[in-house]
N, C-alpha and C positions, 0 to 999 in steps of 0.2 A: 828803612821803611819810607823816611821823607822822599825818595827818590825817583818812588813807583809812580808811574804819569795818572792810576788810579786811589792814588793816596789823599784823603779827604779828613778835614782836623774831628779830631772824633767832639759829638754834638750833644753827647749825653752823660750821665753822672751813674745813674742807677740802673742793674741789670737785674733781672728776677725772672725766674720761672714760672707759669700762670697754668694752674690748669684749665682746660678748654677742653670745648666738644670732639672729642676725637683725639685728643693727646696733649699736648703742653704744649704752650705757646713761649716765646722769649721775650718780654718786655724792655725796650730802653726808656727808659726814664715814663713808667705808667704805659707807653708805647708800642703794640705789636713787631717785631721787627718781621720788614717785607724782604724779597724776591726783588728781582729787577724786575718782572713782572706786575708789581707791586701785588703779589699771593703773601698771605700769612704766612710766615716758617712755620710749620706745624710738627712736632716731632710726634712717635705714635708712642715713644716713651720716657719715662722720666731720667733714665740715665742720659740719654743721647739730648736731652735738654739741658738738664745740666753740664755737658761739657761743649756744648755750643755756648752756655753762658758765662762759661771759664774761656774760651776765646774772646766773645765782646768786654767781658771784667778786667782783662788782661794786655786789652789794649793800652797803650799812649796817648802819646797827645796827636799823634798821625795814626789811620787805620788805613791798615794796608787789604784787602782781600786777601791776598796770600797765606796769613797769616791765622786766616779762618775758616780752616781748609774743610771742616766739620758742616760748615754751615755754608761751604761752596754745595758740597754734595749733596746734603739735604735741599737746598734752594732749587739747584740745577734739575734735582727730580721733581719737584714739584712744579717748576716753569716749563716742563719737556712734555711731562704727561703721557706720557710713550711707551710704557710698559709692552705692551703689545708687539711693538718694533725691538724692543732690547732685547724681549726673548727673541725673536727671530733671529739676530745679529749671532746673537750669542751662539744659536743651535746651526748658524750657519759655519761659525770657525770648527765645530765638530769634522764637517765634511774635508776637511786639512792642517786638521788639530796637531801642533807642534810637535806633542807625545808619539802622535802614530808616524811619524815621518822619519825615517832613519838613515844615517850614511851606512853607506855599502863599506869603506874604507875610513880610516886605518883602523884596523882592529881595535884599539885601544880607545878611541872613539865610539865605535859600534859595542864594547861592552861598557863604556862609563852611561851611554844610555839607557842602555836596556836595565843593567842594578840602579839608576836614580828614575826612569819613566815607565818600569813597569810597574812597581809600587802602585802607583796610581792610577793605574790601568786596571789592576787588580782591582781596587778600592771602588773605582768604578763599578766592573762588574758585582764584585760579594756586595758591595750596600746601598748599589742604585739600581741592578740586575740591566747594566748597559754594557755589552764587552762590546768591543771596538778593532775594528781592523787594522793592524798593521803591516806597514812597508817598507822595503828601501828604496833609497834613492828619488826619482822625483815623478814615478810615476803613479798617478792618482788611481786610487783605492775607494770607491764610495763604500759608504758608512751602511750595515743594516736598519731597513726601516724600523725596525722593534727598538733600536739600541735609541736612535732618535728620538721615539715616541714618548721612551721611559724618562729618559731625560727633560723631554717637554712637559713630562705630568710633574716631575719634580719643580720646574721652572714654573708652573703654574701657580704654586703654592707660596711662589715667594712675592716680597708684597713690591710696589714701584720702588719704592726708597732703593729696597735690595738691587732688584734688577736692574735701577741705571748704575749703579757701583761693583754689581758683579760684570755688566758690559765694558766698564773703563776695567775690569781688573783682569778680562780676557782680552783686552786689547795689547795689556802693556808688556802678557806672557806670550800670547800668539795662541792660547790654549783655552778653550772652554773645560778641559779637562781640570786644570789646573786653580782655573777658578772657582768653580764647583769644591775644588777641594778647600779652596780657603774658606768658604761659603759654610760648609759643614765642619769645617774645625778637623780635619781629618792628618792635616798633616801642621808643622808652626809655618807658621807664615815667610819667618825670613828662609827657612825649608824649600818651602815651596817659590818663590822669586828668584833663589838661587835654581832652583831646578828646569826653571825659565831656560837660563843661561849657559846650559851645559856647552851646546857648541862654542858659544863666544870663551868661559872659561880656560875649555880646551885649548883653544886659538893663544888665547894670553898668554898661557903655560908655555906655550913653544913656539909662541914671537914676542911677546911684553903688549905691552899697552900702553897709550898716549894720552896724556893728562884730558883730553876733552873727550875721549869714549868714557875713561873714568867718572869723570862729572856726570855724562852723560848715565851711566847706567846707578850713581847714588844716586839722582833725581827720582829714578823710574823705582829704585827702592823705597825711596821715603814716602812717593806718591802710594806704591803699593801698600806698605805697612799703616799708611790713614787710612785707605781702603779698608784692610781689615780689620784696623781698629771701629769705624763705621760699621761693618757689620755684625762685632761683636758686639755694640753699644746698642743696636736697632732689637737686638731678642732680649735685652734686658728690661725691664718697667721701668 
């Protein structure tokens, strides 16, 4: 942790939960803890307060950012303010959503996708009523307007927190589909990350893989699974 060039000696002794106007606050020592922004961390509930407050409890004698990854995501949506924008981001990967894109070739790739990405394709339509076009190969298929719409009424409902965390968790799959899914708990999570990854698995399987794509994709897992640990902890009180 000493090592992080944002690493600063930690400045306080006592951490507590406070409730406040609109959800829970995190106190360091009687102290609001801010945003780089300097905004209140304001959680909208008392789970996801208390495991921001098991991040700062659980620091050292050096505080690393990294290390409080709960309370990056929370901060970062409250310093961005953006809701507005993250839906659109998000309704925009629909129109080349990783799920509807398919190789034409080798067979054995074109059916490992279809038994892991129609699942969810499905899922889509029976409990959001959004079916989605599918293709192969790489040429573009635009999206029904209706399938859009439903989706956006569903995006609607969800609050800032959610939506700049479901934007980083369409980002890291290529899929608005996909995130949606972790969003509603429809499939488990390392499920769905892995289902991210069908073509590169495939690839691995029948040429191996080098220790820095490795790192590379346990990063984008563990960043995923805080993802959805966050938006498990955000519909809890």
């Amino acid at each position: 942790m000493s090592g992080s060039p944002d690493a600063i000696k930690r400045f306080y002794k006592s951490v507590d939960v406070v409730e406040a106007d609109g959800g829970f606050e995190i106190h360091l020592d009687r102290k609001p803890l801010r945003t780089k922004n300097r905004k209140t961390v304001l959680a909208s509930g008392k789970a996801l307060a208390t495991a921001i407050k098991a991040e700062w409890a659980e620091q050292g004698e050096i505080i690393d950012p990294a290390s409080s990854p709960l309370t990056n995501l929370l901060a970062e949506a409250i310093d961005a303010d953006a809701a507005e924008q993250w839906r659109d981001d998000i309704l925009a990967y629909l129109q080349s959503d990783l799920v509807c894109y398919r190789a034409e070739t080798p067979a054995a790739l074109v059916e490992r996708q279809a038994a892991v990405w129609d699942p969810y394709l499905d899922w889509l339509r029976n409990e959001l009523g959004a079916a989605l076009v599918v293709t192969a190969g790489v040429i573009s298929a635009p999206q029904p307007d209706i399938a859009i719409d439903r989706v956006r009424a569903v995006l609607e409902g969800g609050s800032p927190e959610a939506l700049g965390a479901l934007r980083k968790a369409t980002a890291i799959t290529g899929s608005a589909v996909l995130a949606l899914a972790l969003w509603k708990k429809a499939f488990a999570p390392a499920d769905i990350f892995a289902a991210s990854l069908v073509d590169e698995t495939f690839q691995i399987e029948r040429w191996g893989e080098d220790d820095e794509a490795q790192a590379r994709r346990e990063a984008m897992q563990a960043e995923f699974l805080i993802i959805a640990r966050f938006l498990d902890l955000l519909e809890k009180d």
